[in-house]
C-alpha positions as CSV (number, residue, x, y, z in Angstrom):
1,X,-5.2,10.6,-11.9
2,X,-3.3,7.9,-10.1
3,X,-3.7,4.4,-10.9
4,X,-5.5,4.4,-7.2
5,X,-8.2,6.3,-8.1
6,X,-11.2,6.2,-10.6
7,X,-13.2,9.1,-11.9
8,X,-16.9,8.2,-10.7
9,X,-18.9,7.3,-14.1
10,X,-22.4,8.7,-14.3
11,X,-23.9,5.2,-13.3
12,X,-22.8,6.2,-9.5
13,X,-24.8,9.3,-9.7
14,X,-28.0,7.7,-11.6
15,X,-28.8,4.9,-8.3
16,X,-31.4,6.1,-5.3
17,X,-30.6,9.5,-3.6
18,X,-29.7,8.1,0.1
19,X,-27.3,5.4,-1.4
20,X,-25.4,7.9,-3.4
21,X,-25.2,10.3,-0.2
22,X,-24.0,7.5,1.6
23,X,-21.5,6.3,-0.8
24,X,-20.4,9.7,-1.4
25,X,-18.4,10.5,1.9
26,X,-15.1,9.9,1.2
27,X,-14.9,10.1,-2.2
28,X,-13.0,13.5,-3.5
29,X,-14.4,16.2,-5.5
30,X,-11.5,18.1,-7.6
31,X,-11.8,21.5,-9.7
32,X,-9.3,22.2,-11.9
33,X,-9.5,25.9,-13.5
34,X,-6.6,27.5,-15.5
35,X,-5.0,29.0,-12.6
36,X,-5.1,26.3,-9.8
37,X,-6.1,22.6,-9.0
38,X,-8.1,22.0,-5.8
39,X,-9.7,19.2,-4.1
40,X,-10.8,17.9,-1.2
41,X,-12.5,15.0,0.8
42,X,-16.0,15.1,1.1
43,X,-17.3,14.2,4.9
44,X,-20.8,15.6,5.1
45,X,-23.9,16.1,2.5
46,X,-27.9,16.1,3.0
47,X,-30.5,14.4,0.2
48,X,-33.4,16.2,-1.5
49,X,-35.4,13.8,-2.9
50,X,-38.2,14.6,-5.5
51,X,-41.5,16.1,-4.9
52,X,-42.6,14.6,-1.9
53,X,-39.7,16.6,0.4
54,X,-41.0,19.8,1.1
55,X,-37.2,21.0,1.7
56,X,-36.2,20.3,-2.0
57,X,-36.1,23.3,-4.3
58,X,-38.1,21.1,-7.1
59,X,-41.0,20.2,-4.6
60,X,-43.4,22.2,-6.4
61,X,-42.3,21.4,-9.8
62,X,-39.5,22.4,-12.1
63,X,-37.9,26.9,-12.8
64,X,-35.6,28.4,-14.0
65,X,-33.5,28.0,-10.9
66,X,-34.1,24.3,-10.2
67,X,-34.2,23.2,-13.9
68,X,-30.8,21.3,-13.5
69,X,-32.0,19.0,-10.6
70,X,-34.5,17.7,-13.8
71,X,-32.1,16.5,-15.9
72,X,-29.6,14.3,-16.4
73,X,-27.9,12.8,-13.1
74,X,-24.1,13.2,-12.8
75,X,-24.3,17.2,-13.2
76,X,-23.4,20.2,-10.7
77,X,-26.7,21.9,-9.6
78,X,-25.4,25.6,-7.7
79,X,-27.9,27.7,-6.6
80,X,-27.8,31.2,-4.6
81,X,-29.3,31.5,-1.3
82,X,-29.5,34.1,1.6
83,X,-28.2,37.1,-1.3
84,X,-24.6,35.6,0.2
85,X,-24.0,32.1,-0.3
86,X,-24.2,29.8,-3.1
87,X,-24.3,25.6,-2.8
88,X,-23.2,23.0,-4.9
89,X,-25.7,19.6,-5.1
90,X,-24.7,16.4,-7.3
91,X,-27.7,15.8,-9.4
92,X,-29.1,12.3,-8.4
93,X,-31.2,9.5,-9.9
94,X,-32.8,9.2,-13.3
95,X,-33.6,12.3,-15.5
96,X,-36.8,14.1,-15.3
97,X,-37.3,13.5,-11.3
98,X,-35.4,16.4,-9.4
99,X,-33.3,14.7,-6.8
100,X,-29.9,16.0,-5.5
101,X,-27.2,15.5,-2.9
102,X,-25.8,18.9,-0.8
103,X,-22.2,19.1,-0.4
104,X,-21.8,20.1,3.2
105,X,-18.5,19.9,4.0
106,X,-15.2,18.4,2.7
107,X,-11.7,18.4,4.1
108,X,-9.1,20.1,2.1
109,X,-6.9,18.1,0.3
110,X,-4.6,20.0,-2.4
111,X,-4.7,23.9,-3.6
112,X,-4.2,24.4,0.8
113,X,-2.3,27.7,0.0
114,X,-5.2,28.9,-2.7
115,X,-7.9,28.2,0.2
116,X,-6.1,29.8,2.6
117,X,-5.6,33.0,0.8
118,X,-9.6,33.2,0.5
119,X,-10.9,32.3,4.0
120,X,-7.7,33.9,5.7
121,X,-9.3,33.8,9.3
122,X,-10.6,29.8,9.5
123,X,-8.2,26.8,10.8
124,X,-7.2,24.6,7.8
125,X,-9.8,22.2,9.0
126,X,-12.6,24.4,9.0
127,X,-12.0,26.1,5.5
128,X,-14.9,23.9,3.9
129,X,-17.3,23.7,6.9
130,X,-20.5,24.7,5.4
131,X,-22.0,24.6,1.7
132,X,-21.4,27.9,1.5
133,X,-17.6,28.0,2.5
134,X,-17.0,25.3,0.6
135,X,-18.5,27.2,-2.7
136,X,-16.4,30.5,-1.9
137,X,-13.2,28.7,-1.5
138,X,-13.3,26.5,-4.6
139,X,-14.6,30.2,-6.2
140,X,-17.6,27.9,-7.8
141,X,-20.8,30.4,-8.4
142,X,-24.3,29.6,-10.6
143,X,-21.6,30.2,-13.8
144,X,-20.8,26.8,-12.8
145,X,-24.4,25.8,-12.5
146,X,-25.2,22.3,-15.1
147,X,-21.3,21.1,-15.0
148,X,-21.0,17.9,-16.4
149,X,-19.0,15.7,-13.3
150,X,-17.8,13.2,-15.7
151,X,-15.5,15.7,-17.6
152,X,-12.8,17.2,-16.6
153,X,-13.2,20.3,-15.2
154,X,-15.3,19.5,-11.7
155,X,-15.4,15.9,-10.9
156,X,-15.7,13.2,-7.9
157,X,-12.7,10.5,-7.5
158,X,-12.6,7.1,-5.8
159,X,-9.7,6.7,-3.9
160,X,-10.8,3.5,-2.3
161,X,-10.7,5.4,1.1
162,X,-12.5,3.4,4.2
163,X,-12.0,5.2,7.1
164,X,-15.9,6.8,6.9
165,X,-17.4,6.2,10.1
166,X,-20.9,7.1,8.7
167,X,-23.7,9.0,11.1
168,X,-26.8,10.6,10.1
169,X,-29.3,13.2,11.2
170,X,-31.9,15.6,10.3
171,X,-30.7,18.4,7.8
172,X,-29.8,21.7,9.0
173,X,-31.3,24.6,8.2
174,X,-34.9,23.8,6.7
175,X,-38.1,24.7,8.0
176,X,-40.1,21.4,6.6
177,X,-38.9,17.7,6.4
178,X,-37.0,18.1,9.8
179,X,-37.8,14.8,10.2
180,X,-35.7,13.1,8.0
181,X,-32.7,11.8,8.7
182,X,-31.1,12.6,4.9
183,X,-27.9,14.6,6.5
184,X,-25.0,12.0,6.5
185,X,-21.5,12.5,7.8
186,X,-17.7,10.7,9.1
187,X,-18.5,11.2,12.5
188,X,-14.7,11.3,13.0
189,X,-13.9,14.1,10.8
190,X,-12.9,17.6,12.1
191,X,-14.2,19.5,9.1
192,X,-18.3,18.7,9.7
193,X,-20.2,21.8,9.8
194,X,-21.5,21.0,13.0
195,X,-22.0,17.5,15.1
């Protein structure tokens, strides 16, 4: 890590839901695994929030498959979806309310060759377009599921980058809570899943 950047401490994670998805664009999430080192710029998420948002997975109280978003904020929740895809959420706010933030979409940063030779038929740009791209070409899966972020194997960085010009909008995809504007993204970046 360069003396430019700073690991995010758990503290950043453990504040309200919509500040950390707001705060969270531009910052850069890296996985390092034995074989390769990749990361990228985040530029678009979407907040579930607790009990009261019918779109979160923990709306209706805590299971096996949403037990992460319970505990302790500053930890990787992936879940499966569709039989396909599987997502990666930051775990959010203070332990024992389920609250997380949705990667969406991050520009690719370093590792461009190891992304490439996954998604072989996407523009560089566009290689981490979606939750569920971004989770196949960082090869992350639910044996990832409850990663501490503060370690050193997936974390988030700080590298003082401003140029976020930040936009929101209703989530995409979700049948209830469609009016909530909790999706944020840099309006100016190429690699949004959609505008």
């Amino acid at each position: 890590m360069s003396p430019r950047c700073k690991k995010l401490p758990r503290s950043f994670y453990e504040r309200d839901t919509l500040i950390v998805a707001e705060d969270i664009l531009g910052k850069y999430i890296i996985y390092q695994t034995n074989d390769s080192k990749l990361s990228a710029r985040i530029v678009e998420v979407e907040a579930y929030i607790g009990k009261g948002d019918p779109a979160c997975h923990a709306h209706k109280g805590m299971t096996k498959r949403n037990e992460v978003m319970f505990g302790k904020a500053g930890h990787a929740y992936i879940y499966f979806i569709y039989g396909m895809y599987h997502c990666l959420n930051f775990v959010t706010e203070r332990e024992g309310f389920p609250a997380a933030v949705l990667l969406r979409a991050a520009e690719p940063v370093e590792g461009l060759e190891v992304m490439r030779n996954v998604m072989t038929d996407k523009a560089d740009r566009k290689l981490l377009a979606g939750p569920g791209l971004f989770c196949k070409v960082f090869g992350l899966s639910r044996e990832q599921n409850g990663l501490d972020l503060t370690k050193k194997t997936i974390y988030l960085e700080d590298r003082f980058d401003k140029n976020v010009e930040l936009a929101k909008s209703a989530r995409i995809g979700i049948s209830e809570g469609k009016e909530l504007e909790w999706r944020f993204y840099d309006k100016n970046s190429p690699s949004i899943s959609r505008k």
